[in-house]
C-alpha positions in Angstrom: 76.7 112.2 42.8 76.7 111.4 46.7 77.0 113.9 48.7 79.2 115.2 50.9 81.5 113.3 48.5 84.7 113.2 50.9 82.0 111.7 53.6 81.0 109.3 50.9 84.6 108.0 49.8 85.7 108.2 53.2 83.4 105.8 54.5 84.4 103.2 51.4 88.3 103.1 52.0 87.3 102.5 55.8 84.9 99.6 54.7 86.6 98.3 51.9 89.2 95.5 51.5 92.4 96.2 51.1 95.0 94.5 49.0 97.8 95.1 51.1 96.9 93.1 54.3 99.4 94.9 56.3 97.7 98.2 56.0 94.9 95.9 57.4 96.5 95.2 60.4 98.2 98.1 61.2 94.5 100.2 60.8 93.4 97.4 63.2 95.5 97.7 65.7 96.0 101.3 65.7 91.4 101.1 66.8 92.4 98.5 69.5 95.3 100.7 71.1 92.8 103.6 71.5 90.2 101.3 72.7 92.4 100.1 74.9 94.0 103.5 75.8 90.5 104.6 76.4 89.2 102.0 78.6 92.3 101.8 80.7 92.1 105.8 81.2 88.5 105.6 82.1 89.2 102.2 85.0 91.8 104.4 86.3 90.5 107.6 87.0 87.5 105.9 88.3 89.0 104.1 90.7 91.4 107.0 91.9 88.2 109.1 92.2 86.9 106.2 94.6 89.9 106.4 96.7 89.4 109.9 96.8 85.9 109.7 97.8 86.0 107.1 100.3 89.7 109.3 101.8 87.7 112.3 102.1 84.2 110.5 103.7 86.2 108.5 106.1 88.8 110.8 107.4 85.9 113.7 107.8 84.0 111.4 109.3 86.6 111.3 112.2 87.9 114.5 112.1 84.8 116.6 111.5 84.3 119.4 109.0 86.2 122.3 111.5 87.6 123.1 114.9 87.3 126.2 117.0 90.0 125.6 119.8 91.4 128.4 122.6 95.1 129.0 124.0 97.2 126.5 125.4 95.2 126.1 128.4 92.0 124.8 125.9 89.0 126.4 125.3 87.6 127.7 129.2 84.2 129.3 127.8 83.2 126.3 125.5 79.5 126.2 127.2 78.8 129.7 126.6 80.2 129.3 122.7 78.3 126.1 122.0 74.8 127.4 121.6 76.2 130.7 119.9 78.2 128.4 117.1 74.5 125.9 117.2 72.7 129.0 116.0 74.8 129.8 112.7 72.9 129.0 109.5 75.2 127.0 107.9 76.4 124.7 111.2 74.7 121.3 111.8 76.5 120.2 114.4 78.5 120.9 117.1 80.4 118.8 119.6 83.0 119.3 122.1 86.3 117.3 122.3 89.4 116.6 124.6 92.4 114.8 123.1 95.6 113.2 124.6 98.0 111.0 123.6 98.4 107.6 126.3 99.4 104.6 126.5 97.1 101.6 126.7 98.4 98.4 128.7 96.3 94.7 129.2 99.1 92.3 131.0 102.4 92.0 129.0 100.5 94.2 126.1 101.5 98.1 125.8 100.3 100.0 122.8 100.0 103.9 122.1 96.6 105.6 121.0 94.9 108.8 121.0 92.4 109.3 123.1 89.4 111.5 123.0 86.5 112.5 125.4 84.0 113.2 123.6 79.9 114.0 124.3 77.5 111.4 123.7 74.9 112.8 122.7 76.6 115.3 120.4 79.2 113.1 118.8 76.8 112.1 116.2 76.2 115.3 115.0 80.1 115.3 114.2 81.2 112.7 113.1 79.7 108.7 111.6 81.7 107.2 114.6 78.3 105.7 115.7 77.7 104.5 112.4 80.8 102.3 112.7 80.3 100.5 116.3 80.9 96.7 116.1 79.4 96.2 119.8 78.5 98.4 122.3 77.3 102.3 122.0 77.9 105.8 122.1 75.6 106.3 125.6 77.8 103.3 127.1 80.1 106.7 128.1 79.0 107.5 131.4 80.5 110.0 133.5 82.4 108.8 136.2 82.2 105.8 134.9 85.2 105.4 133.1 84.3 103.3 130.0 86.4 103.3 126.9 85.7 102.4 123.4 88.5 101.0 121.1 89.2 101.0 117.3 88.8 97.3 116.5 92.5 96.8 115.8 93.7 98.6 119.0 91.5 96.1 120.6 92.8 92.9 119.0 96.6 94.2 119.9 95.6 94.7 123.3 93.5 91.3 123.3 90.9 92.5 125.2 87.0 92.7 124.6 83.8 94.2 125.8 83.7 94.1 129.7 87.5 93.6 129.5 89.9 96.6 131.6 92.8 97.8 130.6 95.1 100.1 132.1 95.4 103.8 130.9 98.6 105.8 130.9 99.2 109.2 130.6 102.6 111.0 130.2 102.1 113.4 133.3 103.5 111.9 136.8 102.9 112.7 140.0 105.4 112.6 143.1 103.9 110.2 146.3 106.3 109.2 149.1 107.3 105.8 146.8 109.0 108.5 143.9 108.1 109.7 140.9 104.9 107.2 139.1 103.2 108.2 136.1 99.6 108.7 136.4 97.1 105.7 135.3 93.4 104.8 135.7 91.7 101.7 134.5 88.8 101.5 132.0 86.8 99.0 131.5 85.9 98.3 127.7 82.8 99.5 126.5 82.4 98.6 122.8 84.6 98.7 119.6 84.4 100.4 116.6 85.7 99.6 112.4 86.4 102.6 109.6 88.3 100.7 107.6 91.2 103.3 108.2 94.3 102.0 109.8 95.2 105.1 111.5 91.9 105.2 113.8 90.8 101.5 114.2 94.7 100.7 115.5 95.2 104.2 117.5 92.1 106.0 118.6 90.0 105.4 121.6 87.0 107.2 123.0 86.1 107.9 126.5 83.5 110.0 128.1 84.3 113.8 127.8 84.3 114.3 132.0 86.9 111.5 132.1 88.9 113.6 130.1 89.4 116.3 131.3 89.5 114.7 134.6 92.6 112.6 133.1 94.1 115.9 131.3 93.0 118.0 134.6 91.6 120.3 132.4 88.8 121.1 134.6 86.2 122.3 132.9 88.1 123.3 129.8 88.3 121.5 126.5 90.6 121.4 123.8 88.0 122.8 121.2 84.8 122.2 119.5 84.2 120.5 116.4 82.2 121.7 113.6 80.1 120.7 110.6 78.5 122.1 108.1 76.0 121.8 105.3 78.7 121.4 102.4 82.2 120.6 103.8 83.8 122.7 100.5 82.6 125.8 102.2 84.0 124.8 105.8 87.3 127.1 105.2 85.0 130.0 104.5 82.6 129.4 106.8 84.6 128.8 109.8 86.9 131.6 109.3 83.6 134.2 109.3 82.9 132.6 112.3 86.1 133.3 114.0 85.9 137.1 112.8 82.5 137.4 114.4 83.0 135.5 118.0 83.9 137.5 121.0 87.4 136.9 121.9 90.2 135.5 120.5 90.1 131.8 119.2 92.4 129.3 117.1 90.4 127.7 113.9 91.2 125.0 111.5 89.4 123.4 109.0 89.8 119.8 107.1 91.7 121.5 104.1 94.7 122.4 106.7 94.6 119.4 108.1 94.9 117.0 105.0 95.8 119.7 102.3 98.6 118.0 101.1 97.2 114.6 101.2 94.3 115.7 99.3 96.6 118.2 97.0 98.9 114.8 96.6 95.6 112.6 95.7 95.1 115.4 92.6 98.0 115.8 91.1 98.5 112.0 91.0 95.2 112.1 89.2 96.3 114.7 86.5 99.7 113.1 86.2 98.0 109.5 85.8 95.5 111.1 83.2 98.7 112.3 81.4 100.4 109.1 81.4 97.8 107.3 80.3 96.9 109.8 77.3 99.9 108.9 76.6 98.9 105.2 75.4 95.7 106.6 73.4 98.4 109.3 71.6 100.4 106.4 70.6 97.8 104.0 68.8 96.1 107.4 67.5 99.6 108.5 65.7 99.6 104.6 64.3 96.7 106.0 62.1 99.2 108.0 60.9 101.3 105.3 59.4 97.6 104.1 58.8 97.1 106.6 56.1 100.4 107.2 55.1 100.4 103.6 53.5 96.7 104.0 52.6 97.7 107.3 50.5 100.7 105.1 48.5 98.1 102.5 47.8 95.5 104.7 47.3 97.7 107.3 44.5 96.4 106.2 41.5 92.7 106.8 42.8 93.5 110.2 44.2 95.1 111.1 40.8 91.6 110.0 38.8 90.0 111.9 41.0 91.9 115.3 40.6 91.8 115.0 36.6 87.8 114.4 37.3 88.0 118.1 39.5 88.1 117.0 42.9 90.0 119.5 44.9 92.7 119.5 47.2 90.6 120.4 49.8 88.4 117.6 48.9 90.9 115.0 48.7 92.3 116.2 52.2 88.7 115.3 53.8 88.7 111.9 52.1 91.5 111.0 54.2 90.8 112.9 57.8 87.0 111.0 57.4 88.7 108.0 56.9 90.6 108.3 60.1 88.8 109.6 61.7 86.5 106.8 61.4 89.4 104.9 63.0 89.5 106.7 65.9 85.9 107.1 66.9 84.8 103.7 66.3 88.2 102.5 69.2 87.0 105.7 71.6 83.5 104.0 71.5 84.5 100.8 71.7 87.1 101.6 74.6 84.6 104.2 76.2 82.0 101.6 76.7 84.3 98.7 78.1 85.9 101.6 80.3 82.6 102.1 81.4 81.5 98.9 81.9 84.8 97.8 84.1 84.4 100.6 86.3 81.1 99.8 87.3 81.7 96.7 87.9 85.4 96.8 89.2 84.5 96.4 92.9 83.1 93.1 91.9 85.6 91.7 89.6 88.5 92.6 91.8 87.3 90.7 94.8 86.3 87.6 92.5 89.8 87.8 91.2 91.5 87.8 94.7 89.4 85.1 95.9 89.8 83.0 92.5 94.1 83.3 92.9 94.1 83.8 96.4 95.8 87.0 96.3 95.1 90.8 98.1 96.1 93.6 96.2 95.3 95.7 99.3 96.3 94.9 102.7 94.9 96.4 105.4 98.3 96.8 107.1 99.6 98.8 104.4 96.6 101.1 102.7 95.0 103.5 104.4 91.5 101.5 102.3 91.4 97.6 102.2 88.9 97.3 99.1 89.2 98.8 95.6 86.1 101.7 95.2 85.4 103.2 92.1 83.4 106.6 91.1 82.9 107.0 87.5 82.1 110.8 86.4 80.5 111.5 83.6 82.9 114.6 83.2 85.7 112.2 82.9 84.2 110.1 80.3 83.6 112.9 78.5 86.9 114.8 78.7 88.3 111.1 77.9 86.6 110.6 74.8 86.9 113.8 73.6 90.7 113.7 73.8 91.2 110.6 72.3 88.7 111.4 69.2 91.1 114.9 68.6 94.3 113.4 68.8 92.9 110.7 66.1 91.8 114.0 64.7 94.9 115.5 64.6 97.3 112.0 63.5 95.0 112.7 60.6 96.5 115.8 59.0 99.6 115.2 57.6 98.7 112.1 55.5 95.8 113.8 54.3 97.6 116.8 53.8 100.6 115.0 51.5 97.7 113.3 49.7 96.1 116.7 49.0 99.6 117.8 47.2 99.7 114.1 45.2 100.4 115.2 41.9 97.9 113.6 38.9 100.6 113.0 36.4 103.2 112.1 38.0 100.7 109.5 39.7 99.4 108.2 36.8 103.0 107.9 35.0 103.3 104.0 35.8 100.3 103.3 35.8 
């Protein structure tokens, strides 16, 4: 005798062929719904993890890890804090920052942006904004000599270029004999710059950090200091101890207030996707339910033979949870390694797709990211195929359950 005999059998009714072709089918497609369950689960969350990646690298990348920013009249004693927050263990940068909101004019073009002074040869430290330059550079800032750099849509509204001027507004006025004029300086352009992120390449320009506060007649005062650190999931921590131990009284903020409900929005709509897609893979696993359920009927007279030979209950109840069982690890594999294989090769298939019907899923005017990333985790695939395998597991146990309770004589009757 084989052993494990349920294993044995099992494997046999899985293999064999059966008389009734519709049990066939219905075992057939009940494999290709998980496989297909599977692989669509495993694109998904893949791709929403890309989007969450890139989110995260590209909006840090602009708005730095943390801020440390005084009263309402900025931050007075930034020079004397810079080297003090330099020093801390866990900081690797440091950078000081003025912002204002303006508006930006080139002839009949008006547009408004945010603008920021920033420190040459600190911004780096900060932020990948030098990593992004389409012409032109960070040291292009002078002071005094009133250079601006433009996000590369801002630039295009404004139709303007490098060496081009435009006209800088800001909301405060001043009174001169001729009334009331709002206060404006011209800037000569200095470079552009491309994130990929609407919200900065159409609205954010950089200029020297003396020309801002010079603009925002600040002084010598800034609006804060950004921060970054060695592993941005620490920042809230980290910058809060900072804050406890620095003389004085200062304001602090770190990414996670900033975008927490962007980022809190970008999870749950993973967990609910993940849901709603299980969803799919429960549904062709509980068609191995009517799987076996038909499989049981055609399968009574063997089941009885087998009881009035001594098989067990327990015996006949594995026969039937092996069986499908079978059914829904062989459509987790197959549906785990096409998942796999489509989100590794996703950002390639989806731009040959867009070029071969002339179509774009993403526009840049709409979505925050133009192209479609993806950032498959092993964790997922995992927690993916273990799901699908027990709810395959668990469509298994009431047909294997009635055909435990099959009665041998009453089986065999009319036969």
């Amino acid at each position: 005798m084989i052993r494990p005999l349920p294993l044995f059998i099992g494997v046999r009714y899985t293999r064999a062929r059966r008389r009734n072709g519709f049990v066939s089918f219905i075992s057939a497609s009940s494999m290709l719904g998980i496989a297909v369950g599977v692989m669509a689960l495993i694109t998904v969350l893949s791709v929403m993890n890309g989007f969450e990646k890139e989110l995260r690298e590209r909006i840090l990348g602009m708005v730095s890890h943390a801020t440390v920013q005084g009263g309402a009249d900025g931050l007075e004693d930034w020079q004397s804090l810079l080297p003090t927050l330099d020093e801390r263990p866990a900081v690797i940068g440091a950078a000081p920052f003025v912002n204002g909101e303006v508006m930006l004019t080139r002839g009949s073009a008006v547009t408004g942006a945010l603008v920021r002074g920033i420190d040459p040869e600190r911004e780096p430290a900060v932020s990948r904004i030098a990593n992004n330059l389409v012409s032109g550079q960070l040291s292009d800032l002078t002071d005094g000599a009133y250079q601006i750099i433009l996000g590369s849509r801002l630039a295009d509204e404004l139709g303007v270029g490098r060496g081009d001027a435009v006209n800088l507004i800001t909301p405060e006025v001043r009174v001169s004999a001729a009334g009331i004029l709002p206060r404006l300086r011209r800037f000569e352009v200095a470079g552009t710059f491309e994130v990929d992120m609407a919200q900065y390449d159409s609205s954010l320009a950089l200029i020297h950090l003396a020309d801002a506060q010079r603009l925002q007649r600040l002084g010598d005062a800034v609006t804060g200091i950004r921060l970054e650190f060695d592993d941005l999931m620490t920042a809230p921590q980290r910058v809060r101890t900072i804050a406890g131990e620095l003389p004085g009284r200062y304001r602090v903020s770190d990414w996670t207030m900033q975008h927490r409900n962007f980022f809190r929005a970008v999870a749950m709509e993973k967990t609910v996707m993940f849901i709603i897609l299980m969803l799919i893979v429960g549904v062709a696993a509980f068609n191995i339910v009517s799987t076996l359920v038909m499989a049981v009927q055609d399968k009574r007279s063997d089941i009885a033979i087998l009881r009035t030979l001594g098989a067990r209950p327990a015996t006949v109840m594995g026969i039937f949870i092996i069986q499908g069982s079978l059914l829904g690890i062989v459509g987790t594999l197959i549906g785990t390694g096409a998942g796999v294989a489509l989100a590794l090769n996703v950002e390639t298939i989806v731009p040959a797709i867009e070029q071969l019907f002339n179509v774009q899923f993403l526009s840049g005017d709409i979505y925050l990211i133009s192209d479609l990333p993806s950032d498959l985790r092993a964790g997922d695939v995992w927690r993916i195929s273990l799901s699908a395998i027990g709810l395959s597991l668990l469509a298994t146990l009431y047909p294997a359950w009635r055909a435990a309770r099959t009665a041998p004589a009453e089986a065999l009757r009319h036969e």
